[in-house]
C-alpha positions in Angstrom: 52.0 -55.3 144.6 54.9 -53.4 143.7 58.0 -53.6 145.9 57.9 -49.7 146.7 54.5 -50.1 147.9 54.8 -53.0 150.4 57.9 -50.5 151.5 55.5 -47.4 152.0 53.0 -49.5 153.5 55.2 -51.4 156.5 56.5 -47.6 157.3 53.3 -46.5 158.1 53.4 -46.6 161.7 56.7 -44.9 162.0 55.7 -42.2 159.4 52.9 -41.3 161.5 50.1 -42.9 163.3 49.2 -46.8 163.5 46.1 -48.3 161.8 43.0 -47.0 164.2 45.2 -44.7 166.4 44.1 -40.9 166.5 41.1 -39.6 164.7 39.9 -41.0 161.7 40.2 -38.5 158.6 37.5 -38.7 155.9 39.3 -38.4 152.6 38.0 -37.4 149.1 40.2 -38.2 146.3 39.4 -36.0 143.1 41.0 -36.5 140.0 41.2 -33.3 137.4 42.8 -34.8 134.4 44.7 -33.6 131.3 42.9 -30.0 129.8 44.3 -27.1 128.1 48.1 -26.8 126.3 49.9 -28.9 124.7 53.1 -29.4 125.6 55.6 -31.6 127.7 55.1 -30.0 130.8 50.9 -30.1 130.8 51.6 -33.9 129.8 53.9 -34.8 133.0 50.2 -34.9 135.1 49.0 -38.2 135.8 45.8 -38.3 137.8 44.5 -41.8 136.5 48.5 -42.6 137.4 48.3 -42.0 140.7 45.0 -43.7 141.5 46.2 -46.7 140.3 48.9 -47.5 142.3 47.3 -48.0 145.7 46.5 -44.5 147.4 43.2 -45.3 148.2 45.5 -48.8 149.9 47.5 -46.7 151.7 44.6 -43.8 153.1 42.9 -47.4 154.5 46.5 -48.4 156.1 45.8 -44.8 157.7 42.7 -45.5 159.2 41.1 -43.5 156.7 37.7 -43.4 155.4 37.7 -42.8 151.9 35.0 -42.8 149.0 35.0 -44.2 145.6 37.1 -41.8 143.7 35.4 -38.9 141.8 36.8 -37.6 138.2 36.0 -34.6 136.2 34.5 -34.4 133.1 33.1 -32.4 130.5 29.7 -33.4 129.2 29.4 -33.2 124.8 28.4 -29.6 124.6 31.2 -28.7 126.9 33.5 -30.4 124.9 32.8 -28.5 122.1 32.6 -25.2 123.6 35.5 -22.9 121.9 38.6 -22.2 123.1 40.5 -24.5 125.4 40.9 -21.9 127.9 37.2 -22.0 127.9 36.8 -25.6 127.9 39.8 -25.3 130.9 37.3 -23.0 133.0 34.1 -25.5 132.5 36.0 -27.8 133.6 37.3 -26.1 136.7 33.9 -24.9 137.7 33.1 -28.8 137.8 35.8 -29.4 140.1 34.8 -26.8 142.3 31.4 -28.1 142.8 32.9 -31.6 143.7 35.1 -29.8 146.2 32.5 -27.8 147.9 30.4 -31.0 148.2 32.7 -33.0 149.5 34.2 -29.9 151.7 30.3 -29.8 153.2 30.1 -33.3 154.0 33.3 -33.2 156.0 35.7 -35.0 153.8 39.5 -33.8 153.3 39.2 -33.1 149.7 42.8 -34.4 147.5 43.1 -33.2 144.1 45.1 -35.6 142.3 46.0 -32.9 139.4 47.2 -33.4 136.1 48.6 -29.3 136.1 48.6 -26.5 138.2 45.7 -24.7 136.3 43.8 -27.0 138.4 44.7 -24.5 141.1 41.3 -22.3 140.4 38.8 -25.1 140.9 40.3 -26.0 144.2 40.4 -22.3 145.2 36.5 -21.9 143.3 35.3 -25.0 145.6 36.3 -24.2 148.7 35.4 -20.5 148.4 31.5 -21.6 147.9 31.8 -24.8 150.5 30.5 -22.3 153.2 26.7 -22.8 154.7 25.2 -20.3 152.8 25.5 -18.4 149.5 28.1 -15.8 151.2 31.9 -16.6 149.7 34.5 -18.1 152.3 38.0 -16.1 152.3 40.2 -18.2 150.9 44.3 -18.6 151.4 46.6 -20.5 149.6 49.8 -21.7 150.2 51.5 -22.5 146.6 54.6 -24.6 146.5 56.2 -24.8 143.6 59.8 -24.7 142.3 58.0 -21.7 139.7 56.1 -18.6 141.1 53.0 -19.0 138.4 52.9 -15.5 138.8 53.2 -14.3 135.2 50.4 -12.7 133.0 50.4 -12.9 129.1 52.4 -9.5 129.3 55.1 -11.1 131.4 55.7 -15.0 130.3 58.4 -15.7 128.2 57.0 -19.3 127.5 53.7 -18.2 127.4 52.2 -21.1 129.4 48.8 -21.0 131.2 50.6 -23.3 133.4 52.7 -20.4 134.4 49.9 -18.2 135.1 47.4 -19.7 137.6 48.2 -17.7 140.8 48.2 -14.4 139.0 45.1 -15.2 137.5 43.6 -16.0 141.3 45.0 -12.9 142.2 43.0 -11.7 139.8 45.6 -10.3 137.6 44.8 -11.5 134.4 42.3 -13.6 132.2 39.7 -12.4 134.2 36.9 -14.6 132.0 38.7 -17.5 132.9 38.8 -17.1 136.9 34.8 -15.5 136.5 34.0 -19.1 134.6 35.7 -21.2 137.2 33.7 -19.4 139.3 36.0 -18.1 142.0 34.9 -14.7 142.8 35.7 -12.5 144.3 39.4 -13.2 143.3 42.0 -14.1 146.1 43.8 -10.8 147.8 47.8 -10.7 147.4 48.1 -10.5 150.9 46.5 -14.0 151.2 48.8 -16.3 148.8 51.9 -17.0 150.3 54.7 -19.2 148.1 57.1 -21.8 149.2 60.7 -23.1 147.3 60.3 -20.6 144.6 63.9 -20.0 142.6 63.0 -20.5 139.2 61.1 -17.0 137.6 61.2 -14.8 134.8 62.5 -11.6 135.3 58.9 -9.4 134.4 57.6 -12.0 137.0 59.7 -11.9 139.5 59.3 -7.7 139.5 55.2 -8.8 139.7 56.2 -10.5 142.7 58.6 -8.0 144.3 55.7 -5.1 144.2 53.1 -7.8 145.2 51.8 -8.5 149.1 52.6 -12.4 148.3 54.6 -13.5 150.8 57.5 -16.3 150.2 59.0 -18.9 152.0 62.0 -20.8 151.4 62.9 -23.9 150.7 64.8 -24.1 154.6 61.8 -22.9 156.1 60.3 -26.2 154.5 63.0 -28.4 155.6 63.6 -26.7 159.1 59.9 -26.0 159.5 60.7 -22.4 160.3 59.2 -20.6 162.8 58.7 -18.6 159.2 56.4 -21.2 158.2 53.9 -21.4 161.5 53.7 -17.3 161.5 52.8 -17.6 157.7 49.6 -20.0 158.7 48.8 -18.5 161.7 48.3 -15.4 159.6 46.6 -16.8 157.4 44.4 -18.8 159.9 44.1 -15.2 161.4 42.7 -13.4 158.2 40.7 -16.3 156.3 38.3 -19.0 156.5 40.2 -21.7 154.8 43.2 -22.9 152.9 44.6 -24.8 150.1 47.3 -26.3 150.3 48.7 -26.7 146.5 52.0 -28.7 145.7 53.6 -28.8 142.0 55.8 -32.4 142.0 58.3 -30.3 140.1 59.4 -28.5 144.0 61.1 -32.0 144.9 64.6 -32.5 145.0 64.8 -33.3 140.8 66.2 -37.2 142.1 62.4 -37.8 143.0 61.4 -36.7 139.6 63.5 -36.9 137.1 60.9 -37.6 134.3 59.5 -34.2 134.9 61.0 -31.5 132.3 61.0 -28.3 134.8 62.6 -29.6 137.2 65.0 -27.1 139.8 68.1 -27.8 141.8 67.9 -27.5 145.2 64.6 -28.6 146.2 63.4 -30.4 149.4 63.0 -34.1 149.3 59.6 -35.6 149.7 60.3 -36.5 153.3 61.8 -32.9 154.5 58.1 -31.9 152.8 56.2 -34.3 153.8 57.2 -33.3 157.9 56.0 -29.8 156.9 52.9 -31.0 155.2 52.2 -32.9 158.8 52.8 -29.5 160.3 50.9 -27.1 158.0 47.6 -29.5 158.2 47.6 -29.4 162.1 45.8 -26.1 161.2 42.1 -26.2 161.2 41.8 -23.8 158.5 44.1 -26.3 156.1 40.9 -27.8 154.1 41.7 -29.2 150.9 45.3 -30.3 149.6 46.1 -30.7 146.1 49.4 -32.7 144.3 49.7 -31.6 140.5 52.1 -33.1 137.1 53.5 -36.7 138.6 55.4 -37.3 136.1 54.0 -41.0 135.1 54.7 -43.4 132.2 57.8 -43.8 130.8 58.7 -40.5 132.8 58.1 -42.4 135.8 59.3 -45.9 135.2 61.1 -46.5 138.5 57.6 -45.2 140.3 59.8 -43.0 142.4 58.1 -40.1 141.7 54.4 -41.7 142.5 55.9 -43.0 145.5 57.1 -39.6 146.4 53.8 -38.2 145.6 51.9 -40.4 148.4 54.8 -39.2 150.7 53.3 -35.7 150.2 49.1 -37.5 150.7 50.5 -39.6 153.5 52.1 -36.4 155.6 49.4 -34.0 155.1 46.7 -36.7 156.3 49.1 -37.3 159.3 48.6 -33.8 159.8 44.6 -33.9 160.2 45.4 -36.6 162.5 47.3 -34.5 164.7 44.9 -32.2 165.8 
């Protein structure tokens, strides 16, 4: 076993609660790997990464009860369907049904995400993990050092990986979000950001004339009386949340194989605390960690390590209630 890992595991009980102690949290692990462009910061993801060094371990040194690990996949026909956007919104529409199965059988669903287009089949499966056929309101707390709030008329990269909230929103690529099946598409007014300081300018004047609210990176590390207002309103206004973190928010030490990294962020513990905070809410139902840098971005394993900080704190979290 790696030396970081023994580490993680002997802080458990100071991190949060011994082995046993408080209520046991069933946890769903979901792994959405690698789909859509191809470029360096798409490739940062590691889902298979992450599952390999020990989470499951670790959830257990929680006193967790978690399932054998479930992985999406596209079936032949799927694979050959046009377009990778397409193929991207197949693919999320299969994550959304694991979520809303595992959701209904009262398991804490985790995506383990290899990119934050992975965003809309969390958001798809929790919408339809009601009792009936009605949609759940949804909410979304996003953190990420980016605001993913550009359409194809604003991006200067033009990255889909820059685009997911906007397209919840239901700003853009419309086909996309309809074939991921989340519908109706999520109001402004429930989407709140956190650490965002890295936009383009069209973007940022989206977000200036939007109702998405923002949160700073100090209300993270302080765990401002900003943030608990934020989810009470959004406890207050919806059914459930997701909780959605991008590695590249973390101070860059913590991930410095990850190419959009952005001075300034919080560490993985200062995030972690808040995590532990945000998921004493019952409406906080799913979380999701997306592009862990892994490989020979990730050779120290700090950034995996830093990753199951993030798991670790928002299971603590469940605990607490």
């Amino acid at each position: 076993m790696r030396k970081w890992l023994r580490v993680l595991l002997a802080s458990l009980p100071a991190f949060g609660q011994s082995a046993g102690s408080g209520n046991s949290v069933k946890v769903a692990l979901v792994k959405m790997p690698y789909i859509g462009e191809r470029n360096a910061a798409e490739r940062s993801g590691g889902p298979d990464y992450l599952e390999q060094g020990g989470i499951q371990k670790l959830l257990d040194g929680r006193g967790c009860q978690t399932r054998p690990v479930s992985t999406v996949a596209l079936n032949a026909e799927e694979q050959r369907a046009y377009g990778e956007w397409n193929r991207l919104g197949l693919a999320n529409a299969e994550l959304a049904k694991i979520i809303a199965g595992e959701r209904r059988s009262g398991h804490l669903p985790v995506g383990l995400l290899a990119n934050c287009s992975s965003l809309l089949g969390m958001l798809s499966g929790l919408q339809h993990s009601g009792a009936n056929a009605k949609p759940l309101r949804v909410g979304l707390l996003f953190i990420d050092a980016h605001g993913d709030f550009n359409t194809p008329e604003t991006t200067l990269s033009g990255m889909l990986g820059g685009m997911p909230v906007a397209v919840a929103a239901g700003m853009c690529l419309t086909r996309l979000r309809l074939k991921t099946g989340l519908d109706p598409a999520l109001p402004q007014r429930h989407i709140v950001e956190a650490c965002v300081r890295d936009t383009d300018p069209l973007e940022q004047d989206l977000l200036d004339r939007s109702e998405v609210r923002q949160l700073s990176v100090d209300d993270i590390r302080t765990r401002s009386e900003n943030l608990h207002r934020e989810m009470k309103r959004l406890s207050d206004s919806t059914d459930v949340t997701y909780i959605h973190v991008d590695m590249d928010v973390l101070d860059p030490r913590e991930v410095p194989g990850h190419p959009l990294t952005v001075s300034g962020g919080p560490t993985s513990a200062e995030l972690a605390a808040a995590l532990a905070e945000i998921f004493k809410c019952e409406k906080a139902a799913a979380f999701g960690v997306a592009s862990t840098p892994f490989g020979d971005h990730d050779k120290s394993g700090v950034s995996r390590q830093a990753a199951y900080t993030l798991i670790l704190g928002a299971v603590k979290g469940v605990q607490m209630r």
